[in-house]
C-alpha positions as CSV (number, residue, x, y, z in Angstrom):
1,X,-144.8,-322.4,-32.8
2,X,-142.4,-320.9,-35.6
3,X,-139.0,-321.7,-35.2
4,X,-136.3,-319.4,-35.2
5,X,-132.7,-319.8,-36.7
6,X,-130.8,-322.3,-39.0
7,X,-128.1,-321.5,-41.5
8,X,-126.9,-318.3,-41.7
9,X,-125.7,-315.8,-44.5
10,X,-123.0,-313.4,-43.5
11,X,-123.1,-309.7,-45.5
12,X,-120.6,-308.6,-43.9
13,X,-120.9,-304.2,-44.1
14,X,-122.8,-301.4,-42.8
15,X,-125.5,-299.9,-44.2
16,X,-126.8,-302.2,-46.5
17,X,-130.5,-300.2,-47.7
18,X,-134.0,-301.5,-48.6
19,X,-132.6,-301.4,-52.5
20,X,-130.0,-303.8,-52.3
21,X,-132.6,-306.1,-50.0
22,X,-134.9,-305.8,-53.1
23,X,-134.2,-303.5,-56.4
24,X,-137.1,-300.8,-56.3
25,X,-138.4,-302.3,-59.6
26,X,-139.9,-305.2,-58.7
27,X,-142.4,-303.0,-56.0
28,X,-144.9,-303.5,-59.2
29,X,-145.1,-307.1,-58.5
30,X,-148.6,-308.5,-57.0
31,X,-147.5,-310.6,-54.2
32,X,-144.9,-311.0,-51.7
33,X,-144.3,-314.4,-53.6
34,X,-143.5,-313.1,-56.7
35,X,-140.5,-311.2,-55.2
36,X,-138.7,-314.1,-53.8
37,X,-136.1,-314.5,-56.5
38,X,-134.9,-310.7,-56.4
39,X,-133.8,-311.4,-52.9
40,X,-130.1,-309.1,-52.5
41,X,-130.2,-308.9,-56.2
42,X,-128.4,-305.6,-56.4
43,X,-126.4,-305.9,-52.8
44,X,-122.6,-305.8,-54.5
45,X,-120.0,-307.7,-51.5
46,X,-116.8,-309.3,-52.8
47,X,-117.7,-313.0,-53.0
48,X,-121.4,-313.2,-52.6
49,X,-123.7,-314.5,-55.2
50,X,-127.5,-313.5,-54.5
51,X,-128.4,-316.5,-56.2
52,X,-125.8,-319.1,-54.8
53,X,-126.4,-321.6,-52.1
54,X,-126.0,-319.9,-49.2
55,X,-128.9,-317.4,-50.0
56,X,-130.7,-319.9,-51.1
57,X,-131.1,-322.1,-47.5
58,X,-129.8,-319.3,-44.8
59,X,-132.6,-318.6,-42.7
60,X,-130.6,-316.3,-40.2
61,X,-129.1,-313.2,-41.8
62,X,-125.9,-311.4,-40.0
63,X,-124.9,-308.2,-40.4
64,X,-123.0,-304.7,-39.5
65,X,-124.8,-301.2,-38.5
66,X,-127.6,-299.6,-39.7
67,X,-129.3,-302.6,-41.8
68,X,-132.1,-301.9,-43.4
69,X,-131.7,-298.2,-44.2
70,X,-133.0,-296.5,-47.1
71,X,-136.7,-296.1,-47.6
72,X,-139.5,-297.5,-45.7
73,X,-141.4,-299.5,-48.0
74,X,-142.5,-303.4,-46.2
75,X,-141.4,-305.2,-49.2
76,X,-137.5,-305.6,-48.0
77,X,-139.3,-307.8,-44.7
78,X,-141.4,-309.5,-47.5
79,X,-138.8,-310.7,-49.2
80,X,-136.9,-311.9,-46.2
81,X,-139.9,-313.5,-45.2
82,X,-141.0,-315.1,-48.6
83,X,-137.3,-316.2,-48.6
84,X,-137.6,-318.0,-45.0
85,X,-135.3,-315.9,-43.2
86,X,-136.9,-316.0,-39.6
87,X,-134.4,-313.4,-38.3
88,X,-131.8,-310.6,-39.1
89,X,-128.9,-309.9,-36.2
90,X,-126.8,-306.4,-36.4
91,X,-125.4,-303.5,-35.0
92,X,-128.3,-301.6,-35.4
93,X,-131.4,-301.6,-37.8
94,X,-132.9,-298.6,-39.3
95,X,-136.2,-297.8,-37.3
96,X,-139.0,-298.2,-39.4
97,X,-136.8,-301.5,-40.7
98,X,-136.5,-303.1,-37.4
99,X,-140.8,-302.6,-36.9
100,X,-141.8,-304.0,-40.2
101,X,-139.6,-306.9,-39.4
102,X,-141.7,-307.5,-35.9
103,X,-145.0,-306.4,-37.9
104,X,-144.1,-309.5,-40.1
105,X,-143.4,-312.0,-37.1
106,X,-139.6,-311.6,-38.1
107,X,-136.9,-311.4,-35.1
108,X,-134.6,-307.8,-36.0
109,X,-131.7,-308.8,-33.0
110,X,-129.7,-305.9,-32.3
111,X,-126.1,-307.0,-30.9
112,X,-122.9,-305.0,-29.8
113,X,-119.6,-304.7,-32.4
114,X,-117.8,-307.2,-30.1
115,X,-120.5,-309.6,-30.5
116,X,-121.0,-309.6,-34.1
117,X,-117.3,-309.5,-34.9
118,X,-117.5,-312.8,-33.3
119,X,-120.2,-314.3,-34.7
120,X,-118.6,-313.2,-38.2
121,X,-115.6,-315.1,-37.2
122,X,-117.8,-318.3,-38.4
123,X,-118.3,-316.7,-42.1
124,X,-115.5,-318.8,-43.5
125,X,-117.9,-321.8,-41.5
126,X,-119.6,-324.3,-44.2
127,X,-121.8,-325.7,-41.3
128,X,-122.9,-322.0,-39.5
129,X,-125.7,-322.4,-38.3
130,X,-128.0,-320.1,-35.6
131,X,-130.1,-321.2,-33.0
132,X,-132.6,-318.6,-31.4
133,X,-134.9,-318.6,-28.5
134,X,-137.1,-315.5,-28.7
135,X,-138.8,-315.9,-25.1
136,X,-135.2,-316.2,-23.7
137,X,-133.8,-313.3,-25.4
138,X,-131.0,-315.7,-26.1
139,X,-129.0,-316.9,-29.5
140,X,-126.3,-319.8,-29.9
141,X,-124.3,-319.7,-33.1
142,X,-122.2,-322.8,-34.1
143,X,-119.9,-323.7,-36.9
144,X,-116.3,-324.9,-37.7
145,X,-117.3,-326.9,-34.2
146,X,-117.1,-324.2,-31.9
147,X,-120.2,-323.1,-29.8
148,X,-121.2,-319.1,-28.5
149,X,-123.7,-317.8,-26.6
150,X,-125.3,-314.4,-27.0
151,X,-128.0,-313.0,-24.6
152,X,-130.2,-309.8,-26.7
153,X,-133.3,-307.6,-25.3
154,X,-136.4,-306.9,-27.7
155,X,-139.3,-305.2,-25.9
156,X,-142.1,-306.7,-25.0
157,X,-144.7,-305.8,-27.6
158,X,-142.1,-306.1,-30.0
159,X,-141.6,-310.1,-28.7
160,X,-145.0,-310.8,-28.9
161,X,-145.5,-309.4,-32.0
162,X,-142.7,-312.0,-33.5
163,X,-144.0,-314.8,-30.9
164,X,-147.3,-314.2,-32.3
165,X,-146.5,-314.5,-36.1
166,X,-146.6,-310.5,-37.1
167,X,-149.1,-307.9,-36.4
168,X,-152.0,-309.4,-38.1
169,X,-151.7,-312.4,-36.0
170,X,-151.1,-310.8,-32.8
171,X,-154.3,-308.6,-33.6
172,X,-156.2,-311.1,-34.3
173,X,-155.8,-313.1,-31.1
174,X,-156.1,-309.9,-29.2
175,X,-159.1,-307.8,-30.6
């Protein structure tokens, strides 16, 4: 079974759109692999590199409201996905977003203010890291050695979609 959590990159604003997840030039390219080094290429934070090492080995992303806005195209999952992220937590998530991260077997955690500003409390953390139990509904986030629980709701389609590896997977073993 896929494994949820690891290392985690902090981008640390609202609104951060399908553009600055991956540029809307590279939707020419053939497969999902090929856009795996435009990852954030055009996201603009103070401090983050799109090609440092934090990008590079996070496979938990942690954000502010409405992540994922923009337009609806799949490719901003694919490149999450191509990239190993195996989840995104924030505020909120754009709709279509949040599905096409399920669809793709990808964890899209929704989690209050309080919560987040907490877990952002560990961006200045070399060793933040994310642990995640999707049949729980539960995450653990540790770094500068402190330890915090989080308990988060998906629905249940939406979890077995993600426990299942993405829609294709999930159809397969159903139909």
């Amino acid at each position: 079974m896929k494994t949820f959590g690891g290392p985690v990159l902090f981008l640390d604003r609202s609104d951060i759109n399908t553009d600055e997840i991956i540029p809307a030039k590279y939707l020419t390219e053939i497969t999902k692999e090929d856009l795996k080094p435009y990852i954030l290429e055009d996201l603009k934070l103070p401090g983050f590199d799109p090609k440092g090492p934090k990008t590079k080995t996070a496979k938990v992303i942690v954000s502010r409201a409405n992540f994922g806005c923009g337009s609806s195209r799949e490719h901003a999952p694919w490149v999450f996905e191509v990239n190993g992220i195996t989840a995104v937590i924030a505020e909120s998530f754009a709709r279509i977003f949040r599905q096409n991260m399920f669809n793709c077997g990808m964890a899209a955690i929704e989690l209050p203010a309080a919560d987040i500003d907490l877990i952002m409390s560990h961006a200045g953390d070399d060793d933040a890291a994310m642990t995640i139990d999707i049949e729980a509904g539960s995450l653990t986030m540790s770094g500068g050695g402190k330890t915090k629980s989080f308990n988060f709701e998906i629905s249940p389609f939406d979890k077995a979609l993600v426990l299942a590896g993405g829609w294709v997977d999930y159809a397969d073993s159903k139909y």
